[in-house]
C-alpha positions in Angstrom: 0.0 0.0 0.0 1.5 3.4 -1.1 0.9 6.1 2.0 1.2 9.8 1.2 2.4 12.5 3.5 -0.4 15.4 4.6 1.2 17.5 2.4 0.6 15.3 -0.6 -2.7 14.9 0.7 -3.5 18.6 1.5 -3.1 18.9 -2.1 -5.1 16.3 -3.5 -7.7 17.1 -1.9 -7.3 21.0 -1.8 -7.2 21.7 1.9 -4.6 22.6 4.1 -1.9 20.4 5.6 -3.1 21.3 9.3 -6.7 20.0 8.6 -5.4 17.0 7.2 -3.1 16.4 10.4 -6.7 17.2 12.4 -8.6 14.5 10.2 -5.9 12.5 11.4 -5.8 12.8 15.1 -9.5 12.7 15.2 -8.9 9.0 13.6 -11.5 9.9 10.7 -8.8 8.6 8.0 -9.0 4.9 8.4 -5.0 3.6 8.1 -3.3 6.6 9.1 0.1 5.9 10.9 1.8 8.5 13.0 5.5 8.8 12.6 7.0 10.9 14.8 5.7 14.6 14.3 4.2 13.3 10.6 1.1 11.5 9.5 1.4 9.1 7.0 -2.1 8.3 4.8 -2.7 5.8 2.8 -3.2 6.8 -1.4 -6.9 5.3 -1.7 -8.5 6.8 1.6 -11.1 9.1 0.7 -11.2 12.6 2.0 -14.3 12.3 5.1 -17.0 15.0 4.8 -16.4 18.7 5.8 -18.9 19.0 8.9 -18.3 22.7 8.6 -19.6 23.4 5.1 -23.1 23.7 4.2 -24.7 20.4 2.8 -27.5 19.4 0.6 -31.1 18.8 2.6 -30.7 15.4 1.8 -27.7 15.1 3.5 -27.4 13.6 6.6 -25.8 16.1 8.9 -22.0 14.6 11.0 -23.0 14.1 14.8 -20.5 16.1 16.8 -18.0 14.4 19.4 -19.1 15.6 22.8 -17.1 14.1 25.7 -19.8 12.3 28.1 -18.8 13.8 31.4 -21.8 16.2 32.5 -21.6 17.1 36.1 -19.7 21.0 36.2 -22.3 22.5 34.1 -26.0 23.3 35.0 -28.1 20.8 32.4 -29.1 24.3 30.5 -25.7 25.2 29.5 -25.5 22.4 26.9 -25.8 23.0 23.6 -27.2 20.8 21.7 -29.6 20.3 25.0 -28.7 17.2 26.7 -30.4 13.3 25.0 -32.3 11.4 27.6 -29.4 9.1 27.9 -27.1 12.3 28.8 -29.3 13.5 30.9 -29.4 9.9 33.0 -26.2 9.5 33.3 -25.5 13.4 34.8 -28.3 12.3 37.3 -26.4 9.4 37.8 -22.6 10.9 38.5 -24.6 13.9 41.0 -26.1 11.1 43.3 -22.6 9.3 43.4 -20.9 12.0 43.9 -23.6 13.0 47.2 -22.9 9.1 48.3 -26.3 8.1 47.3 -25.1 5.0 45.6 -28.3 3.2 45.3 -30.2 5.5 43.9 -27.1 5.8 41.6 -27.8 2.5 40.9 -31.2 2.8 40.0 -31.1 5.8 38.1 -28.9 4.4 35.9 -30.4 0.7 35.6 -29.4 -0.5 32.6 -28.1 2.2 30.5 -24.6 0.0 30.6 -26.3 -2.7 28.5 -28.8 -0.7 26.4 -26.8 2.3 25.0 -26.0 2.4 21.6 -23.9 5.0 21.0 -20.3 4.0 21.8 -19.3 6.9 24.1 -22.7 6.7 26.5 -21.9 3.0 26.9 -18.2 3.7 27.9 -19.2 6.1 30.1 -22.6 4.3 31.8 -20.2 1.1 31.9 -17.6 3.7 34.1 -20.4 4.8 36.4 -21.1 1.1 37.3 -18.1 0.2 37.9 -17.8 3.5 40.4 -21.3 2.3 42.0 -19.8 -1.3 42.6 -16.8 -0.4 44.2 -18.4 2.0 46.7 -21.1 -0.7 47.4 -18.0 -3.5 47.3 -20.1 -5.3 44.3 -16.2 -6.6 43.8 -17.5 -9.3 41.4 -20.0 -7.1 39.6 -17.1 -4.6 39.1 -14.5 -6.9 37.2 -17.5 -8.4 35.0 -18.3 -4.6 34.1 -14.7 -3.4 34.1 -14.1 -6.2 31.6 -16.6 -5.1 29.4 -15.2 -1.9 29.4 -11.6 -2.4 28.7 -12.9 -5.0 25.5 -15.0 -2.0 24.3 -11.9 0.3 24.2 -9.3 -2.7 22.9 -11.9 -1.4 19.7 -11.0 1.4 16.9 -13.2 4.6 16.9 -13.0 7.9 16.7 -12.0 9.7 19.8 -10.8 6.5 21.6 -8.0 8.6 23.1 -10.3 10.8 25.0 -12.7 8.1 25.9 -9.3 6.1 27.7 -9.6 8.5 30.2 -12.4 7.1 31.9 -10.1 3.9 32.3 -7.3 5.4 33.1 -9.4 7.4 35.9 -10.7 4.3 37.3 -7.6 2.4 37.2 -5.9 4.8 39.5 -9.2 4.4 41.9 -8.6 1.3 42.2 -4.8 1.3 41.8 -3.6 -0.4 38.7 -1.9 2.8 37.4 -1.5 6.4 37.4 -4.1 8.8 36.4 -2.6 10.3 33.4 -2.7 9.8 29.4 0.3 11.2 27.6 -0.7 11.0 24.4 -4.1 13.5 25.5 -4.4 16.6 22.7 -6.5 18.9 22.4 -8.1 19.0 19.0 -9.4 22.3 17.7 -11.7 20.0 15.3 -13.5 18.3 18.4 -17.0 19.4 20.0 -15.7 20.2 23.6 -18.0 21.7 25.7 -16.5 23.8 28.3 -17.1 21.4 30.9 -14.6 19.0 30.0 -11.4 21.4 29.3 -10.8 21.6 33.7 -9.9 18.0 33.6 -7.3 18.7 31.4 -5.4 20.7 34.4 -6.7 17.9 37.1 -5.8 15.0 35.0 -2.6 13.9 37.6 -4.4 15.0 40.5 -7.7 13.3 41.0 -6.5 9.6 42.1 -6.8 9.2 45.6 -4.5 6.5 45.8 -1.8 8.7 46.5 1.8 7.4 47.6 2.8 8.8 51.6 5.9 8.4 50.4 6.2 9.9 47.1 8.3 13.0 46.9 6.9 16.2 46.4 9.0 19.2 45.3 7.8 22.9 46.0 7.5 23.5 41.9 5.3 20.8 42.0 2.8 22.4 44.9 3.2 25.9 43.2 1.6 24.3 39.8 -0.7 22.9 41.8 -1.4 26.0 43.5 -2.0 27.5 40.2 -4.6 24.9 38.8 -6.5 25.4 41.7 -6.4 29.5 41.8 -7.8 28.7 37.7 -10.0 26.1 38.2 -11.5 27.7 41.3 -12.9 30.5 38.9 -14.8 28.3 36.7 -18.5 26.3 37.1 -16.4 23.1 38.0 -17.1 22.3 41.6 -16.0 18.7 41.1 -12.8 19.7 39.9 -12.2 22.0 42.3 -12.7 19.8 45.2 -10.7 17.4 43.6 -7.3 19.6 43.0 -7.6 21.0 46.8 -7.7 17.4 48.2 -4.7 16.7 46.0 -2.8 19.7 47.8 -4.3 19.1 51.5 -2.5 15.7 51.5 0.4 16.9 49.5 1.0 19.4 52.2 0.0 16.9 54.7 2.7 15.3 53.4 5.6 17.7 54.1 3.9 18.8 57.7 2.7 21.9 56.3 -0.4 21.6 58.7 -1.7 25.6 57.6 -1.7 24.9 54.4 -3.3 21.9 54.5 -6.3 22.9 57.0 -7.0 25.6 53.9 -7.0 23.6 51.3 -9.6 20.8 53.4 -11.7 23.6 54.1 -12.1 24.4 50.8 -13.2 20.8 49.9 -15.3 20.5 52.7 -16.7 23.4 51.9 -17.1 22.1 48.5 -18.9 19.8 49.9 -21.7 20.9 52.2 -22.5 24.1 49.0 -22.7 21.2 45.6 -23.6 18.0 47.6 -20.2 16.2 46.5 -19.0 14.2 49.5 -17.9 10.6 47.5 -13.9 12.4 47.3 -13.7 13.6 50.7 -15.3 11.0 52.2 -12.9 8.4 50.3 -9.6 10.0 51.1 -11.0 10.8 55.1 -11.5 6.9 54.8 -7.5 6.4 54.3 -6.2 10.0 55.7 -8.2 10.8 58.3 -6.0 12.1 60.7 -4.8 14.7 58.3 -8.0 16.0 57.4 -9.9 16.4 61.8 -8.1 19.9 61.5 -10.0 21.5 59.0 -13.3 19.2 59.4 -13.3 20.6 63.4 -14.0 24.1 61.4 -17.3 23.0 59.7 -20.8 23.6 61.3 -22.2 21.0 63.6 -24.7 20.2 60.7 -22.2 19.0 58.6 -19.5 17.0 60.7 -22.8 15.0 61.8 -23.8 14.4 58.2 -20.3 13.9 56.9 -19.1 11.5 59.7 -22.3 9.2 59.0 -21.6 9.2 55.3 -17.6 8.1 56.3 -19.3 5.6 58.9 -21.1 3.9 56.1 -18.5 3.7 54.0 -15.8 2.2 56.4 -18.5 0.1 57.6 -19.0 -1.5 54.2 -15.5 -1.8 53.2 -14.4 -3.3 56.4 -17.5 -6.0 56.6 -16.3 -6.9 52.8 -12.9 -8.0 53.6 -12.0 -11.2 53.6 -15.7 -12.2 51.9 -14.4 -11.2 48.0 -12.5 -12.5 46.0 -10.8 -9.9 44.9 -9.5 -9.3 48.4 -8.6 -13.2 49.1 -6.5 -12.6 46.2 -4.6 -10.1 47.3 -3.4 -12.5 50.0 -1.2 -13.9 47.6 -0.2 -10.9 44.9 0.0 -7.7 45.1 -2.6 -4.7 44.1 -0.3 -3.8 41.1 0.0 -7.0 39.9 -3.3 -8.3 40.2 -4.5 -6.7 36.8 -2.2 -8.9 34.9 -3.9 -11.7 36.9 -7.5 -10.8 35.5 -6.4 -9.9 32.2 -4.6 -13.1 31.5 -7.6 -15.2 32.7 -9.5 -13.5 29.4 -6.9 -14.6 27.6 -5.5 -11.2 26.3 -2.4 -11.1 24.5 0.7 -9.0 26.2 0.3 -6.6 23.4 -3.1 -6.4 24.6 -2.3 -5.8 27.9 1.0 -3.4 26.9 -1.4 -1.4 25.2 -4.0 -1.0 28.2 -1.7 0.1 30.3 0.5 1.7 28.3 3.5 -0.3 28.9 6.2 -1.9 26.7 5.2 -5.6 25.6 8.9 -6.3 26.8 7.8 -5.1 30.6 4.5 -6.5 30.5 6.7 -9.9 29.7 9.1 -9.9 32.6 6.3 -8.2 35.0 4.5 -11.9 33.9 7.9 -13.5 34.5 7.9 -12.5 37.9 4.2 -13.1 38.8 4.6 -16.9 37.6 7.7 -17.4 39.8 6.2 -15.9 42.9 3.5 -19.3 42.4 6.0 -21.3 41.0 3.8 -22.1 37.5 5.2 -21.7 34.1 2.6 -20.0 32.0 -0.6 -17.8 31.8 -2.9 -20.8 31.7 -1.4 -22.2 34.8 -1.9 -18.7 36.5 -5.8 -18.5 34.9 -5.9 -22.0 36.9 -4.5 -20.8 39.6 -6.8 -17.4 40.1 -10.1 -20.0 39.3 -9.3 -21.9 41.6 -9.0 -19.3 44.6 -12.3 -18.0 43.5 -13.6 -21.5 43.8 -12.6 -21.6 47.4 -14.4 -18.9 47.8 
């Protein structure tokens, strides 16, 4: 197959080289291959509609991308208006995030198994995943998390973007880091303004955060900044997020003032937008850190807030030991146990390389080391292995 260069291609088509690289990105030329900073197309791909010229009636018009994550923005700020499925899953995400997880549950029934367009099923298959894990619905979780990581193993446009709801929930959960590299912003895509904060609280929002990691004071001061920005937009979510990042980061290096502040303003957060799931996660782990600034709050709250962190520990604690997923821990660690699951459904290590954006040649030895911990020789002795502990259970 002859490829040509966007040059070549900006030419035959009569459009500029930057909207071919675009057309690229966006994955709307099927065979495209990045090479370093150039896109290589292949000769027979046909140039894809211009969604921003004017069309014949008969025409049916291109659907824009909109990223599914609807909870900064009042529902009347959308434009287009929000679709019913839109509209159930941003009722969904505002009673998880206010720790109402079974009316979560409800609300969102079975949008996960219904929706038809790609990007409301990634994101409804997300949301039940986040509802199982605060209800410790451990085996639920992995049969819905599979389905998810399957569905993005897929080609479509946009995939990039979508990845970020499974790079979000593997840091929950602690299979990775909560960042994508490879994110762009791409002046061709239908953001709405809601999504561009993320894009500043990408590294921030896993509360699986290291005690021992290192944190330098240019680090805290770009933090500092995100937060001064993202305060000043609609984005309470985010906002909450990035100041629970810095409490424990100052936490961290005994900065006990700056902390308190930065807990206030998350509490505060809080008790304004209904949004407790973050702060009552993190006071779950890192509670000592946090007494200083909750001891501030009205009496109404604490009460309130304290019961929600009640229920939660309460759950988490009775599920121990009666799961699976924690008997397996036992034997491996919580890094490791991803490899576990994905090598019971039989996915390739480029598979796996590629979902956790890894080198095949470190998903290999990381395999290596898992089978000699159990002393087996292959993934089908280590799919027997993880069957058989869920057996006994």
């Amino acid at each position: 197959m002859e490829y040509f260069t966007t040059q070549q291609m900006a030419k035959l088509w009569n459009i500029s080289p930057t909207r071919v690289t675009i057309l690229a990105k966006s994955g709307r030329l099927c065979g495209a291959i990045r090479t370093g900073a150039q896109w290589l197309i292949p000769q027979t791909t046909e140039k894809p509609v211009d969604g921003r010229t004017k069309r014949s009636k008969n025409t049916e018009p291109e659907k824009p991308f909109r990223f599914p994550l609807f909870l900064a923005k009042d529902e009347k700020s959308f434009s287009p208006p929000l679709t019913a499925e839109e509209r159930t899953l941003k009722k969904t995400s505002e009673l998880f995030y206010a720790c109402e997880f079974e009316q979560a549950e409800k609300t969102l029934s079975d949008l996960p198994d219904t929706a038809t367009d790609t990007y409301i099923r990634i994101a409804s298959l997300h949301a039940r995943c986040m509802i199982c894990l605060a209800l410790c619905r451990h085996q639920i979780f992995f049969a819905t998390y599979e389905k998810l990581t399957e569905l993005l193993l897929q080609d479509f446009p946009h995939k990039k973007e979508m990845e970020f709801f499974l790079h979000e929930l593997n840091a929950t959960i602690g299979f990775g880091d909560f960042f994508n590299e490879d994110f762009e912003i791409d002046p061709a895509y239908s953001y709405h303004e809601s999504f561009l904060p993320n894009l500043a609280t990408l590294p921030t929002l896993s509360l699986c955060f290291s005690a021992t990691k290192r944190i330098t004071q240019r680090e805290l001061n770009a933090h500092e900044i995100n937060a001064f920005y993202i305060d000043g937009l609609d984005s309470p979510v985010d906002s909450q997020s990035i100041h629970l990042y810095l409490g424990l980061s100052y936490s961290v290096i005994a900065d006990t003032s700056r902390a308190t502040l930065h807990y206030q303003k998350a509490f505060l957060l809080a008790q304004n937008n209904n949004l407790f799931w973050l702060p009552a996660i993190e006071y779950y782990y890192f509670g000592a850190t946090m007494e200083e600034a909750l001891k501030t709050m009205d009496s109404a709250f604490i009460k309130q807030f304290r019961s929600i962190s009640d229920t939660l520990r309460k759950r988490f604690v009775q599920s121990k030991g009666r799961d699976p997923y924690i008997n397996f821990y036992k034997l491996i660690s919580k890094n490791r146990f991803i490899y576990v699951l994905y090598a019971s459904k039989g996915y390739s290590n480029i598979e796996v390389a590629h979902l956790l954006r890894l080198s095949e040649n470190t998903v290999a030895k990381i395999y290596s080391s898992i089978y000699e911990m159990f002393g087996i020789q292959n993934k089908k002795d280590l799919t027997d292995y993880y069957f058989q502990s869920i057996k006994r259970f």
